[in-house]
C-alpha positions as CSV (number, residue, x, y, z in Angstrom):
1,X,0.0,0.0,0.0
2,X,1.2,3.1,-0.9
3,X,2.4,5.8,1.7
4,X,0.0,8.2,0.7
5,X,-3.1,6.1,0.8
6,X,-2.3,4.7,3.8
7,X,-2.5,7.9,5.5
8,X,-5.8,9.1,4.3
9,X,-7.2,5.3,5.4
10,X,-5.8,6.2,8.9
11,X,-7.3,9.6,9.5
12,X,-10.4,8.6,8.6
13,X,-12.6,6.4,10.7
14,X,-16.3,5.2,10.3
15,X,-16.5,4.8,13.9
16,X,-16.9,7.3,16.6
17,X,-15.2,7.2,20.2
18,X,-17.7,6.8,22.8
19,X,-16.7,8.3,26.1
20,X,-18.8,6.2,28.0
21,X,-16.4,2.9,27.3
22,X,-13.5,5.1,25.8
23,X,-13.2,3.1,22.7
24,X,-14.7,3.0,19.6
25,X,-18.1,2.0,19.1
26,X,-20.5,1.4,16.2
27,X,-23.2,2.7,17.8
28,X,-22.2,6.0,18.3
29,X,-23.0,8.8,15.9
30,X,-22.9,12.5,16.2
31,X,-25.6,15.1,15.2
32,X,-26.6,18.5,16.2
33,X,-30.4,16.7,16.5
34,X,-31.4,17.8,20.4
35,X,-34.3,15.1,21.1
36,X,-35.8,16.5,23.9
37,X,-36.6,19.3,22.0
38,X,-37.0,18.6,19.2
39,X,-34.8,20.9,17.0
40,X,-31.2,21.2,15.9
41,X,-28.7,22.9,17.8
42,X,-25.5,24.6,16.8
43,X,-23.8,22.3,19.3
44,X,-22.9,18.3,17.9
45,X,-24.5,15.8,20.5
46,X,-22.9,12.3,20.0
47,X,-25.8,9.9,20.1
48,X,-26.4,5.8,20.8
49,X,-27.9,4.1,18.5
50,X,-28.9,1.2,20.6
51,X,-31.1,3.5,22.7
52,X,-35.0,3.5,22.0
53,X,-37.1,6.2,23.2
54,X,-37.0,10.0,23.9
55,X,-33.2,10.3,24.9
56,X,-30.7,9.2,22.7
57,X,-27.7,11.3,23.7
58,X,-24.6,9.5,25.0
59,X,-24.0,12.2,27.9
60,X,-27.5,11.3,29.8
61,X,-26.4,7.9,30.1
62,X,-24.1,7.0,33.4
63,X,-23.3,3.7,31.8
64,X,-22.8,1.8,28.3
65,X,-26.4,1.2,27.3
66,X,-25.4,-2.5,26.1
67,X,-24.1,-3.0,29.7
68,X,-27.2,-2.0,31.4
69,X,-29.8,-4.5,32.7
70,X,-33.8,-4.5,30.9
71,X,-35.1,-2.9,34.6
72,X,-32.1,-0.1,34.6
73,X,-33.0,0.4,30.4
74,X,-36.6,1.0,31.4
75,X,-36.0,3.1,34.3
76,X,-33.8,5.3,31.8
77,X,-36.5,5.5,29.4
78,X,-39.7,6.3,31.7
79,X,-37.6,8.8,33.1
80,X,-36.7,10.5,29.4
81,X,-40.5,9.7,28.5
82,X,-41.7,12.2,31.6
83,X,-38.9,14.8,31.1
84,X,-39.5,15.1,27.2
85,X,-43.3,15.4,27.7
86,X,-42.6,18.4,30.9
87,X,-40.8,20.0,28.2
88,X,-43.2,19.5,25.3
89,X,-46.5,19.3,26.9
90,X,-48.0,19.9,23.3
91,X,-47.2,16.0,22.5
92,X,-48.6,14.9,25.4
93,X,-51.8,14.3,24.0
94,X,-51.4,14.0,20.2
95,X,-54.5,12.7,18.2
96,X,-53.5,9.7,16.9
97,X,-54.4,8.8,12.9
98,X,-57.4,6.1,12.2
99,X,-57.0,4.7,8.7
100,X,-60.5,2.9,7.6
């Protein structure tokens, strides 16, 4: 492999470090997409993408999503649920679609 391509396969990675196991994960992904609000930001979250629910940012977890137990993953999530709907009350109660 040539010295030149070499380098620009180094400096690029497809995978993002995730401070929460300080190693490179899959999973993590960064956006400027704030989820509790709804909007973009000018500030770049990173984000877990094995996380299902309201909060998907990697800095409201205390601990590696994988490495969490199902009662400690649904803990996190009603939690999220009741903050996102305190801060957008206007979702709360959302018709919901009937297809006949």
């Amino acid at each position: 492999m040539s010295t030149s391509l070499q380098k620009n396969t180094e400096s690029k990675s497809l995978f993002i470090k995730c401070p929460l196991i300080d190693s490179k994960c899959a999973m993590c992904g960064e956006s400027s997409w704030n989820p509790m609000t709804d909007s973009y930001n000018s500030t770049n979250y990173l984000h877990c993408g094995m996380i299902t629910g309201y909060e998907t940012r990697v800095d409201s977890l205390e601990k590696c999503w994988l490495k969490m137990e199902k009662k400690e993953q649904a803990k996190f999530k009603k939690q999220k649920k009741n903050e996102y709907y305190a801060l957008n009350p206007s979702k709360m109660h959302k018709t919901s679609i009937t297809y006949y």
